[in-house]
VOGU-3710 file (C-alpha; in Angstrom, 3 decimals, decimal comma):
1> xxxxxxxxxx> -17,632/3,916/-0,837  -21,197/3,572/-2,495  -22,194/7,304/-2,272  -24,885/7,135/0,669  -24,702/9,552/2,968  -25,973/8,743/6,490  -29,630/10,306/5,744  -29,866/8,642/2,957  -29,013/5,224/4,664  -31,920/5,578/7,624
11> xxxxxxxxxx> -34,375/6,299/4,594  -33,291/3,082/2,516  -33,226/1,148/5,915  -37,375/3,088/6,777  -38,208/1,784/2,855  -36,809/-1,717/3,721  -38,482/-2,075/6,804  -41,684/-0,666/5,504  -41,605/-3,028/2,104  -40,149/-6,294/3,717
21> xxxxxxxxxx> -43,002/-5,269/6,957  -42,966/-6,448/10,269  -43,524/-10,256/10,089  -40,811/-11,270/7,598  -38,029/-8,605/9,331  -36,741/-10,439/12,463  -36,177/-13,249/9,989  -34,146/-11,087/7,008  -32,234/-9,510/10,314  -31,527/-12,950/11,519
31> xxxxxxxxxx> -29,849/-13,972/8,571  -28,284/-11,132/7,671  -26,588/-11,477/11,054  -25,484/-14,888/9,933  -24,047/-14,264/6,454  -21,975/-11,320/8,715  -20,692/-13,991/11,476  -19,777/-16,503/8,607  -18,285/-13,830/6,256  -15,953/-12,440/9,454
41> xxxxxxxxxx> -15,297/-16,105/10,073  -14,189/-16,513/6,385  -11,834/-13,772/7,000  -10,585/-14,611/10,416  -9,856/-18,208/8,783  -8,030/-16,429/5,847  -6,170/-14,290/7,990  -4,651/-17,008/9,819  -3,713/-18,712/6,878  -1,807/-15,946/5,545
51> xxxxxxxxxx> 0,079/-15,374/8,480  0,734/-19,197/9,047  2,128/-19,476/5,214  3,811/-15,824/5,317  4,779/-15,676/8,792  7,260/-12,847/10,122  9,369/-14,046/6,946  11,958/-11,355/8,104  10,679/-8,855/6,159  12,261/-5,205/7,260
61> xxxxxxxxxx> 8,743/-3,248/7,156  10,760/0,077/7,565  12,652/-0,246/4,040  9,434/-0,851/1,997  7,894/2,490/3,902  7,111/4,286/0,624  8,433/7,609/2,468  12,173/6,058/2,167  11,803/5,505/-1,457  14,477/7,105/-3,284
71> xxxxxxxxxx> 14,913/6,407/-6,910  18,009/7,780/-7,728  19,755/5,080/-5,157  17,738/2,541/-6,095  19,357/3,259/-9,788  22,396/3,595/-8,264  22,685/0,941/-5,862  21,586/-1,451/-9,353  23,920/0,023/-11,518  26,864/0,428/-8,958
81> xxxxxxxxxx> 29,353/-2,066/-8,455  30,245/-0,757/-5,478  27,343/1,392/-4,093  27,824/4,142/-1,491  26,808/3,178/1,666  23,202/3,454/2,578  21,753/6,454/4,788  21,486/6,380/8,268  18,529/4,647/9,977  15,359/7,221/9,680
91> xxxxxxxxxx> 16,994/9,721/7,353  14,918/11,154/5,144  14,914/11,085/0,955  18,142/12,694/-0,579  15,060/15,100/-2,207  15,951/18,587/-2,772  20,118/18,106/-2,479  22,230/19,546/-5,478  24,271/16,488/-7,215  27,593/15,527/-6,965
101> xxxxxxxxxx> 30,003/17,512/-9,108  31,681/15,567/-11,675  35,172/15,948/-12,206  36,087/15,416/-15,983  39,532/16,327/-17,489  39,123/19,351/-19,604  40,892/16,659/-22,728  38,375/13,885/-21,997  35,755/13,558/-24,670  32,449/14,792/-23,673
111> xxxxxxx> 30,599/12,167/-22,752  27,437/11,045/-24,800  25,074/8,571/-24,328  23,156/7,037/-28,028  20,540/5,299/-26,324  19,384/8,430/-24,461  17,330/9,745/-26,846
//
């Protein structure tokens, strides 16, 4: 996070202890211990007010796992009007499976796309 190492920690805290010296370091440690109880009572406060405003909100946690996300359904499913139904619960990506073959009529015009490029 900050780059100190845990040697380097017990020599800042030695220098801190040695600077601030023994009569003003109960105090500092005192306070320090209350700006940690009122900062994990800041959170503890937010926390509850998240969940009270979110709430379970019926949110399906497994479909926004980022190891389901496929983008080529996604596409699909938002271009489709009638998208193919969805994979089976706890299959994996559709990563690493050849296409579809298209079947075009050999006197269809080949098909071409001007926004493409």
């Amino acid at each position: 996070m900050i780059g100190v190492n845990g040697g380097e920690l017990i020599i800042l805290i030695l220098v801190v202890a040695l600077v601030v010296g023994p009569e003003r370091l109960p105090g500092y440690a005192e306070q320090l211990g209350r700006w940690v109880r009122r900062m994990r009572g800041y959170l503890q406060d937010a926390r509850r007010r998240v969940d009270a405003e979110v709430g379970d909100a019926g949110l399906d946690w497994e479909a926004l796992d980022p190891r389901r996300y496929d983008p080529r359904r996604i596409v699909r499913e938002a271009l489709l009007d009638d998208p193919a139904a969805p994979p089976p619960p706890g299959a994996a990506g559709t990563y690493g499976r050849e296409p579809a073959a298209r079947q075009v009529s050999p006197d269809a015009p080949t098909p071409y796309d001007d926004e493409a490029t």
